[in-house]
C-alpha positions as CSV (number, residue, x, y, z in Angstrom):
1,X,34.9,6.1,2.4
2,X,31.8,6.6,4.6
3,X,28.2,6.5,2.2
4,X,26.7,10.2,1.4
5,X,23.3,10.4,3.8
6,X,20.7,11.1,1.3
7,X,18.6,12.5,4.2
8,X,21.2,15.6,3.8
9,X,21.2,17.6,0.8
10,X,24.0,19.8,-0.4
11,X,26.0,21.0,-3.4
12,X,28.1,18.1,-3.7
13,X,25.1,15.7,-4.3
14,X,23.8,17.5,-7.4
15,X,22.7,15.7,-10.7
16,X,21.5,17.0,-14.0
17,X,18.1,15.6,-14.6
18,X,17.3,13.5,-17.8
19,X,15.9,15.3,-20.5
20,X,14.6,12.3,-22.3
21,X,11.9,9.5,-21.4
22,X,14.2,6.8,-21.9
23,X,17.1,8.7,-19.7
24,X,14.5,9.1,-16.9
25,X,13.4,5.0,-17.1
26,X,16.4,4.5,-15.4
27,X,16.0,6.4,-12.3
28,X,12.3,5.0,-12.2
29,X,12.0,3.0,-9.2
30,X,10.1,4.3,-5.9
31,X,6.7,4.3,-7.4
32,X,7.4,-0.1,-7.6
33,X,8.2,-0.1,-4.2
34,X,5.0,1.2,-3.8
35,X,3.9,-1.0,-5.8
36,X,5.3,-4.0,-4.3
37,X,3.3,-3.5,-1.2
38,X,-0.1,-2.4,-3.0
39,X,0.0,-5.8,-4.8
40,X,-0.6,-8.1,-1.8
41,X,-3.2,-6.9,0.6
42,X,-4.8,-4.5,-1.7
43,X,-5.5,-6.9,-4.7
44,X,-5.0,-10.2,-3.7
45,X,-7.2,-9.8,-0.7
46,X,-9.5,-6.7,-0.4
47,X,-10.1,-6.4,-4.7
48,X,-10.8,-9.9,-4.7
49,X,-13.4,-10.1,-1.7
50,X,-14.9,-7.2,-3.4
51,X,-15.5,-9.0,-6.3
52,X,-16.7,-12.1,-4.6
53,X,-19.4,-9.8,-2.7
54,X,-20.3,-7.3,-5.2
55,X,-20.0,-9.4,-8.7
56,X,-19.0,-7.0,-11.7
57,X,-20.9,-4.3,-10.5
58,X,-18.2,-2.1,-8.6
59,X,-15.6,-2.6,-11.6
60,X,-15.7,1.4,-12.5
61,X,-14.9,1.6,-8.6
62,X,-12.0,-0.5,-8.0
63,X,-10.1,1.4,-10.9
64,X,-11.5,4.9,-9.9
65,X,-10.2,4.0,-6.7
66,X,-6.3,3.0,-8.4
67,X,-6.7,6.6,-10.8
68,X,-7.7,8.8,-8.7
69,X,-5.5,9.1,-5.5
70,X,-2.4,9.9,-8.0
71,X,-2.3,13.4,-7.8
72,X,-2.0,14.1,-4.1
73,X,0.6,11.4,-4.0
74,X,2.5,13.1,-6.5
75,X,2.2,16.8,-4.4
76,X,3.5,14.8,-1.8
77,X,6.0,13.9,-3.9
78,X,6.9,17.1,-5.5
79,X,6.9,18.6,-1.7
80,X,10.1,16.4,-0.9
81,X,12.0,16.7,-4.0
82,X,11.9,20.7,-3.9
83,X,12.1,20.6,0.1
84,X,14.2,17.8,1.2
85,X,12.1,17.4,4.0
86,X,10.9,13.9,5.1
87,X,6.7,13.3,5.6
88,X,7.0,13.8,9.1
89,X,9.2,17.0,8.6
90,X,6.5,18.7,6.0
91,X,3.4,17.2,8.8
92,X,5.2,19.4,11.3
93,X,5.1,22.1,9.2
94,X,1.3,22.1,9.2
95,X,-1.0,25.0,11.0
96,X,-2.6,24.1,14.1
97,X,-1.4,23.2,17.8
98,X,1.8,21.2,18.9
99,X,1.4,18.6,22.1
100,X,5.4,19.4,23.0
101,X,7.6,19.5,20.1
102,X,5.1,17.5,17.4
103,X,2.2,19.1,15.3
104,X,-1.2,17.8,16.2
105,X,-0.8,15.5,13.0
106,X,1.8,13.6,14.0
107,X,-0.1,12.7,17.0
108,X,-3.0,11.6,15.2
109,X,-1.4,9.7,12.6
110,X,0.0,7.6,15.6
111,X,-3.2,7.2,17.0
112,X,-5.1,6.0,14.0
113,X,-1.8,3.9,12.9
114,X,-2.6,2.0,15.9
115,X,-5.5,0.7,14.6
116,X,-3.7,0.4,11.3
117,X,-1.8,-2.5,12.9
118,X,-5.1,-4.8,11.9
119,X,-4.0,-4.4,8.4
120,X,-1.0,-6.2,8.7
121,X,-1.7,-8.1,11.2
122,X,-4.2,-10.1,8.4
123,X,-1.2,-9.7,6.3
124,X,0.9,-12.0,7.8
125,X,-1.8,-14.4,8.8
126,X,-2.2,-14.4,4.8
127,X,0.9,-15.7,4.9
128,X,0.8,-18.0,7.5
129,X,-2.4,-20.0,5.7
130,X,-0.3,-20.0,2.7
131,X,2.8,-21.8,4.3
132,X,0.3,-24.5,6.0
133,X,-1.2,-25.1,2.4
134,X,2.2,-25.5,1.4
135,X,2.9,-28.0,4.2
136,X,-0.1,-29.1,5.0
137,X,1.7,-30.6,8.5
138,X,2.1,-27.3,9.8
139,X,-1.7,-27.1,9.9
140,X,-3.9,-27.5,13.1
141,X,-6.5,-30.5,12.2
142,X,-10.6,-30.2,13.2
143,X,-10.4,-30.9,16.3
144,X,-7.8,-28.0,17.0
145,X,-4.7,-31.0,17.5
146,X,-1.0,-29.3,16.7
147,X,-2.6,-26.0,17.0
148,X,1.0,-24.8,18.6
149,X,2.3,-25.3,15.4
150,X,0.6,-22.0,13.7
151,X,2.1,-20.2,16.7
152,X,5.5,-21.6,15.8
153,X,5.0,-20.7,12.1
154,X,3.6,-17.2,13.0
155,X,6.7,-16.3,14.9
156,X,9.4,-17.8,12.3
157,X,7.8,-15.8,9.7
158,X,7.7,-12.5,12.0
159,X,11.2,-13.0,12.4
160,X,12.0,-13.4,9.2
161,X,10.6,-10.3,8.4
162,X,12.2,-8.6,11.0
163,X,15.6,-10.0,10.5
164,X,15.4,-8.5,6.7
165,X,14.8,-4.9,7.1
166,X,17.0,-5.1,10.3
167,X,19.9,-6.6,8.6
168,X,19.6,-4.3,5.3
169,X,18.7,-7.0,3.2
170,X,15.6,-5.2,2.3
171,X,17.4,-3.9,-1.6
172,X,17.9,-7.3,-2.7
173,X,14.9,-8.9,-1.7
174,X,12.8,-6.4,-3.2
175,X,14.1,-6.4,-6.8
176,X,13.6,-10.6,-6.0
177,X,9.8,-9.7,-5.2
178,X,9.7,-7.4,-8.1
179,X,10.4,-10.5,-10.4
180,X,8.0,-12.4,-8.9
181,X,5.0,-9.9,-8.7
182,X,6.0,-9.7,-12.4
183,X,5.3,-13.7,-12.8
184,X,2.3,-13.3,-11.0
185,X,1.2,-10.7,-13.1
186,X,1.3,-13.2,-15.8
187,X,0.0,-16.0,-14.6
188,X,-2.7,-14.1,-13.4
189,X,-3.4,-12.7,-17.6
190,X,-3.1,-16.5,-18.2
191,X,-5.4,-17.5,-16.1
192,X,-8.1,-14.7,-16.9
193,X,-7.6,-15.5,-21.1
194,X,-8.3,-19.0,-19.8
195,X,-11.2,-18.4,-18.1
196,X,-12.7,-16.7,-21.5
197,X,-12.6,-20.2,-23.1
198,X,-14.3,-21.7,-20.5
199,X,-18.4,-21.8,-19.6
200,X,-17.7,-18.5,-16.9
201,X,-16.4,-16.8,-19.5
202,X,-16.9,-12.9,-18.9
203,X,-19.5,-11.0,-21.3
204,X,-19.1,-7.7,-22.8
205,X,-23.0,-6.8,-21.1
206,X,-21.3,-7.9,-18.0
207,X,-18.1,-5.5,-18.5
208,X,-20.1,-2.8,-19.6
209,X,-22.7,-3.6,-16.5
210,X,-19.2,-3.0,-14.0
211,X,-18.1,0.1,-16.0
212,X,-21.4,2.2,-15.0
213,X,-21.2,4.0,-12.0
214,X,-23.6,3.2,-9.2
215,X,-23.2,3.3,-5.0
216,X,-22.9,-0.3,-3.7
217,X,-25.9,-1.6,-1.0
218,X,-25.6,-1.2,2.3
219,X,-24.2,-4.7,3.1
220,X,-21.3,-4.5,0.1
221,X,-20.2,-0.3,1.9
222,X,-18.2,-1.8,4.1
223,X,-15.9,-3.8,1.5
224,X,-15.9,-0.9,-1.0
225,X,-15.0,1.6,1.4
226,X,-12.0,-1.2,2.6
227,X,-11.0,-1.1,-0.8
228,X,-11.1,2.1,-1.7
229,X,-8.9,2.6,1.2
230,X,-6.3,-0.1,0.3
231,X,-6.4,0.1,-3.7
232,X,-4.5,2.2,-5.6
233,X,-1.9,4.5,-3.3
234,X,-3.3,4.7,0.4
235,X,-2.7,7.0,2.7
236,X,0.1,5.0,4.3
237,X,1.9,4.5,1.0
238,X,1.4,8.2,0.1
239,X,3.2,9.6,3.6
240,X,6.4,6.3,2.8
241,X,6.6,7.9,-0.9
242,X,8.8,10.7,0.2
243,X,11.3,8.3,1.7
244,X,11.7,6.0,-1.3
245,X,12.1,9.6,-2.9
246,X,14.5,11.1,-0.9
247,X,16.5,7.5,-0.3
248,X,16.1,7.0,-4.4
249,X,18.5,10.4,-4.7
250,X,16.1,12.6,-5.8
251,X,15.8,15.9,-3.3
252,X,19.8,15.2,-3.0
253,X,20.1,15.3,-6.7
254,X,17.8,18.6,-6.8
255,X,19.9,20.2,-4.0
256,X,19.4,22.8,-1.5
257,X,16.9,25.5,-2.5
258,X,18.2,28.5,-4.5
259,X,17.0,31.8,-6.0
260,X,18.3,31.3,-9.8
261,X,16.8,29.5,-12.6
262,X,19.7,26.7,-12.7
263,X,18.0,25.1,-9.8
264,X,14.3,26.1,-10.5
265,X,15.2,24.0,-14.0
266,X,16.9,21.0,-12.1
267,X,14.4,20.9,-9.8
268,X,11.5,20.9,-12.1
269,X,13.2,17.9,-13.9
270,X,13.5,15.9,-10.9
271,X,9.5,16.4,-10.4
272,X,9.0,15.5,-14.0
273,X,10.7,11.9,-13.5
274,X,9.1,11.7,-10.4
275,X,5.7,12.2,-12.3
276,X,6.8,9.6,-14.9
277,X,7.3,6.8,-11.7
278,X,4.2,7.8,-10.1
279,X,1.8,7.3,-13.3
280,X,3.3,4.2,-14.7
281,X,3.3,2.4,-11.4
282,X,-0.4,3.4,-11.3
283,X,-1.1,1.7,-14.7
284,X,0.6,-1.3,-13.4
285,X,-1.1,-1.5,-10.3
286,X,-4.3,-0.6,-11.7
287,X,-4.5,-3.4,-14.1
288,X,-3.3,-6.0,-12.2
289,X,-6.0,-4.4,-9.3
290,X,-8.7,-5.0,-12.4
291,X,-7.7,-8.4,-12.9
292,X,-8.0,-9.4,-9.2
293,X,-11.8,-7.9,-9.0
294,X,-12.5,-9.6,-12.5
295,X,-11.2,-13.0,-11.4
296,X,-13.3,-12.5,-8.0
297,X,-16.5,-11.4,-9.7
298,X,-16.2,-13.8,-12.3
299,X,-16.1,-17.1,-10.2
300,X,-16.7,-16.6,-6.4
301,X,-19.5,-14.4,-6.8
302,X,-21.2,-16.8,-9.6
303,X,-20.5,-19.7,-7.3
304,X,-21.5,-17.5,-3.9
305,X,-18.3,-18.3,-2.4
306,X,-16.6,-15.8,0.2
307,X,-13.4,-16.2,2.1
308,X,-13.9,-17.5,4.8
309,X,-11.6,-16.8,8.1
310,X,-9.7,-20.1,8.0
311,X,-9.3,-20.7,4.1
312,X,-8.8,-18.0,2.4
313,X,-5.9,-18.5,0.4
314,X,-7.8,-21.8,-0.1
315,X,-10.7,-19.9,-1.4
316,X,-8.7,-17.8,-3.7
317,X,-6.6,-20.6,-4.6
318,X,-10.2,-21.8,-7.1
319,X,-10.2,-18.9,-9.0
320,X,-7.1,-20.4,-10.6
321,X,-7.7,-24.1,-10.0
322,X,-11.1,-23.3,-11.9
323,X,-9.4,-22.1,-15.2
324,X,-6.2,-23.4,-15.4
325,X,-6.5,-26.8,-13.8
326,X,-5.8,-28.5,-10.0
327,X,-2.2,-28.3,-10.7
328,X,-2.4,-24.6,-10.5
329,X,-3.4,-24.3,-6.8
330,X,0.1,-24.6,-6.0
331,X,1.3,-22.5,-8.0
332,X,-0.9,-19.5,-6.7
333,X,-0.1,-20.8,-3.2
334,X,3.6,-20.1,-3.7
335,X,2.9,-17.0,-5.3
336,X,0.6,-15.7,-3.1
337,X,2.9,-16.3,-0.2
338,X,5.8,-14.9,-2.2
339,X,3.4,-11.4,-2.9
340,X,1.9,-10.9,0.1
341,X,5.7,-11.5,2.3
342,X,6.7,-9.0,0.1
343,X,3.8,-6.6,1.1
344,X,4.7,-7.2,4.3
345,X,8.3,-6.3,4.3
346,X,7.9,-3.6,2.3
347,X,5.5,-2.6,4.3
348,X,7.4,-2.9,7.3
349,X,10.1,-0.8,5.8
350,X,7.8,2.3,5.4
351,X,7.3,1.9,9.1
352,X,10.3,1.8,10.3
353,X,11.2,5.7,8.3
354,X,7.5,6.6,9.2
355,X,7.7,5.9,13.3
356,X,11.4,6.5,13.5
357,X,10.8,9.8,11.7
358,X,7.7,10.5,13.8
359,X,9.5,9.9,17.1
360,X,12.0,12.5,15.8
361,X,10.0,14.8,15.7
362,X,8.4,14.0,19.0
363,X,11.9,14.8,20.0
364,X,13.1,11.3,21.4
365,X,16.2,11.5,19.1
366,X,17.6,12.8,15.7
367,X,16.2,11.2,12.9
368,X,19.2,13.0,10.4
369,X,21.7,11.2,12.4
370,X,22.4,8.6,10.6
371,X,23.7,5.8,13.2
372,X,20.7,6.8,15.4
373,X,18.1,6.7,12.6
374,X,19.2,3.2,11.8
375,X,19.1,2.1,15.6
376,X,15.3,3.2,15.4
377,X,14.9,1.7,12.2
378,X,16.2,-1.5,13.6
379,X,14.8,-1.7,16.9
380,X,11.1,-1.0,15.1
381,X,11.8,-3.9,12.7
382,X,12.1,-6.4,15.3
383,X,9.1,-5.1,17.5
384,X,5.9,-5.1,14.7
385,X,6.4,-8.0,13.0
386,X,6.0,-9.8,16.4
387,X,2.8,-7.2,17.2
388,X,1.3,-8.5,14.0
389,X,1.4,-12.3,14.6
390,X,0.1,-12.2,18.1
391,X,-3.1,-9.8,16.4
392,X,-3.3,-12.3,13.8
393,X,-3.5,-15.3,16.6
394,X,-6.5,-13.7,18.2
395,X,-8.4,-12.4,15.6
396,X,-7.4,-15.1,13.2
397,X,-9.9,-13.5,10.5
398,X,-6.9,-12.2,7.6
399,X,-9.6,-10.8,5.4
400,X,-11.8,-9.2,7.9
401,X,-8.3,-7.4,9.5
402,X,-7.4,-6.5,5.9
403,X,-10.6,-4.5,5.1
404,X,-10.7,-3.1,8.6
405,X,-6.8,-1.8,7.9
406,X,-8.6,-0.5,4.8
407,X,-11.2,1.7,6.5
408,X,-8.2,3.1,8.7
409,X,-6.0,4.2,5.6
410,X,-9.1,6.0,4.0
411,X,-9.5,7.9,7.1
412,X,-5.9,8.4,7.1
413,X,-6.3,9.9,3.8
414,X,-8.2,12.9,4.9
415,X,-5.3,13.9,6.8
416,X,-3.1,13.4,4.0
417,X,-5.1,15.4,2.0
418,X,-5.7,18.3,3.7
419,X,-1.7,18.3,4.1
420,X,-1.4,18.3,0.0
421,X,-3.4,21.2,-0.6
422,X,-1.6,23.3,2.7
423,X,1.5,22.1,0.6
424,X,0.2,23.0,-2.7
425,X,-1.4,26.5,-2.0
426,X,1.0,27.3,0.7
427,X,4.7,26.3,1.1
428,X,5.3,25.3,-2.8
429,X,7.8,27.6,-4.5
430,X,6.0,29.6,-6.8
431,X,8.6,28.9,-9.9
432,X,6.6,25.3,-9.7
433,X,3.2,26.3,-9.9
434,X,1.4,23.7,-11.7
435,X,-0.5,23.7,-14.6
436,X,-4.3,24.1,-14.4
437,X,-5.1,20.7,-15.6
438,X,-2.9,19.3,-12.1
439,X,-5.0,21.6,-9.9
440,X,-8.1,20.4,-11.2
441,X,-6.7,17.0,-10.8
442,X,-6.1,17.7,-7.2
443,X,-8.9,18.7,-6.3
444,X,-11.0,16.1,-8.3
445,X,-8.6,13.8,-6.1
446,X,-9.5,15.4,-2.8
447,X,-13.3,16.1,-3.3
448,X,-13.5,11.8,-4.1
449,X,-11.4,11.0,-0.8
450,X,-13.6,13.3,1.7
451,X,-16.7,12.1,-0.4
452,X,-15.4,8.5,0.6
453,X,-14.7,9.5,4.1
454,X,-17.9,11.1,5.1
455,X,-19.7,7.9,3.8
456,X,-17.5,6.0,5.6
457,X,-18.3,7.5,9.1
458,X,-22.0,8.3,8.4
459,X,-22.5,4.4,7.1
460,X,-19.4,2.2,8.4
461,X,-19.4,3.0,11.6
462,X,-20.1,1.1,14.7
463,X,-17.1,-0.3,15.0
464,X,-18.5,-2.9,17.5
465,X,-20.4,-4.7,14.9
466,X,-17.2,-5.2,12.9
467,X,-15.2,-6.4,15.3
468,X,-18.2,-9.0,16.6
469,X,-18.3,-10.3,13.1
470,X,-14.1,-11.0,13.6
471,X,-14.5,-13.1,16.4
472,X,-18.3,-15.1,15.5
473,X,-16.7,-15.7,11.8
């Protein structure tokens, strides 16, 4: 018996919705994939650089930036559980002028995604850092001797990554990174109750100093902006949520479209869990987001120390060392290699749907064919990994390419905006209009993200200044 295509709704895939909270817990579970890649780049990296730079001063940020971007995820969301449709299906959708058979956003999002490459590219050097602390042989000495060997180690661990979302591995490994993100999560509380007993303890003037809204200096724009853009939901992680959706059961489970109240109720239950899996992975993310800036602020910022190109798992390896002990460095080693791989794959897995679905559309093949939707997928799988370690070898700056990616998936965020208000005040069935709270919601969410943009191309850009910086650092 061949497996239903969840990509294909009809009758015979219908499910009741819960009716309770503790019914719909159980079908929770595309929000933490989200969440699975936010963790690593987001808040190990970006948060924490933020914090080294700006002190406590951009708390109220960093969590504004985790709250705020909810509610146009979740019209994303409730535009594929009512539709079916897949984020590249609802972008074509979209007014404006089509270059062949693909709306002008598809062709954009390619373009800028290009660019978004950077991102992960100082993901996986993230990684590679963390497996030479690890095995300290692996690393090239001062004078540049077994410098081959990060090549080597750069590869294995594209590979790797490949050979998991190729093979369909990806389910397994994911609940496995799930637990471990959890025992980060802890060790990370531990640590930051630790540090309260020690002589950097955090004050309450110093909370309430980062809980007061004020616009970071010129020279701390550039890292905000970064992590506005990678904190929280991105843009990236906004267009994958449809997939984890759709692929979860949900638009199957609400079925085709009909004109009676049987499936206006269904489907309004399927957005209601959906709601439930958006918000609570935003509380989880967001606190373990505020820890990461706390830790940052708390002890690289009082001792002035940034990441620098070459050590920065090193660097952030002393916020933990500093409050519980040397013995923890290894600990946050294996974790943070154990995070961020997971980032990366489950990165990597949103962009094998997103580019195999975008090439669909382009009309290079048919993306609700099953057997050639997985070629796509698997034939994508093997080529970025390897894209992202050669970036990686000739930047070799994993910060500076993280906040860069950061910039990319704010501006990518305008475009995902505008497409959640067309959705919301144009192709949403009016039996699931919205209450007035979510509109204002909406469009509190929207105003913040084009606020964010504008400053980011009025005060971010050139381009060429940033990129200098990679290669002198």
């Amino acid at each position: 018996m061949t497996e239903r295509d969840l990509y294909t709704r009809c009758s015979s895939g219908i499910l009741a919705p819960p009716e309770t909270f503790a019914a719909s817990l159980r079908h929770l579970g595309p929000g933490f994939i989200l969440s699975a890649s936010i963790v690593g780049s987001g808040e190990l990296i970006a948060t924490t650089i933020m914090g080294a730079k700006a002190g406590f001063a951009l708390l109220w940020f960093i969590i504004f930036s985790c709250v705020i971007k909810v509610a146009v995820q979740l019209e994303f969301g409730k535009h594929a559980v009512s539709s079916g449709e897949t984020t590249m299906e609802s972008l074509n959708s979209l007014p404006g002028p089509k270059i062949g058979s693909a709306n002008w956003s598809i062709w954009l999002w390619l373009l800028l995604m290009l660019t978004k490459t950077l991102q992960l590219g100082g993901i996986i050097g993230a990684v590679v850092l963390g497996v030479e602390q690890l095995f300290p042989g692996l690393a090239p000495d001062s004078a540049g001797g077994a410098f081959p060997t990060r090549y080597v180690t750069t590869l294995v661990i594209a590979l790797l990554v490949s050979l998991l979302v190729f093979k369909g591995y990806y389910s397994i490994l994911e609940k496995a990174s799930l637990v471990m993100i959890a025992i980060f999560l802890v060790f990370t509380i531990a640590s930051l109750a630790m540090l309260q007993t020690t002589p950097s303890a955090i004050t309450g003037a110093e909370l309430t100093q980062g809980l007061i809204p004020n616009w970071p200096d010129q020279a701390t724009l550039l890292i905000a902006i970064g992590a506005f853009g990678i904190t929280g939901v991105g843009g990236d992680e906004i267009l994958a949520y449809n997939y984890w959706l759709i692929e979860k059961g949900y638009a199957s489970y609400t079925g085709p479209r009909e004109n009676n109240q049987v499936w206006e109720q269904r489907a309004k239950g399927w957005i209601r869990v959906m709601y439930w899996d958006a918000i609570l992975a935003m509380i989880c993310y967001t606190l373990m987001t505020s820890m990461f800036y706390l830790l940052g602020a708390a002890i690289l910022h009082r001792a002035g120390t940034l990441p620098a190109k070459g050590n920065l798992i090193e660097t952030l390896g002393t916020m933990y060392t500093q409050t519980l002990g040397p013995g923890a460095k290894i600990i946050f080693v294996v974790g943070a290699v154990v995070v961020l791989y997971s980032t990366m794959f489950a990165a990597l897995a949103a962009w094998t749907r997103l580019y195999a679905d975008a090439l669909g559309q382009i009309g290079l093949f048919n993306f609700h064919n099953p057997k050639s939707r997985n070629k796509a997928i698997g034939i994508i799988a093997c080529v970025f990994p390897l894209a992202w370690g050669m970036l990686y070898l000739f930047f070799e700056a994993p910060g500076q390419l993280v906040i860069i990616g950061g910039v990319i998936t704010g501006i990518i965020l305008l475009l995902v905006v505008f497409a959640a208000l067309y959705f919301r005040y144009r192709r949403l069935d009016p039996r699931l209009t919205p209450s007035k709270f979510y509109d204002v919601a909406l469009w509190t969410s929207a105003i913040a993200i084009l606020t964010v943009a504008v400053m980011t191309l009025k005060d971010v850009i050139p381009w060429s200044l940033l990129f200098n910086s990679i290669t002198q650092s």
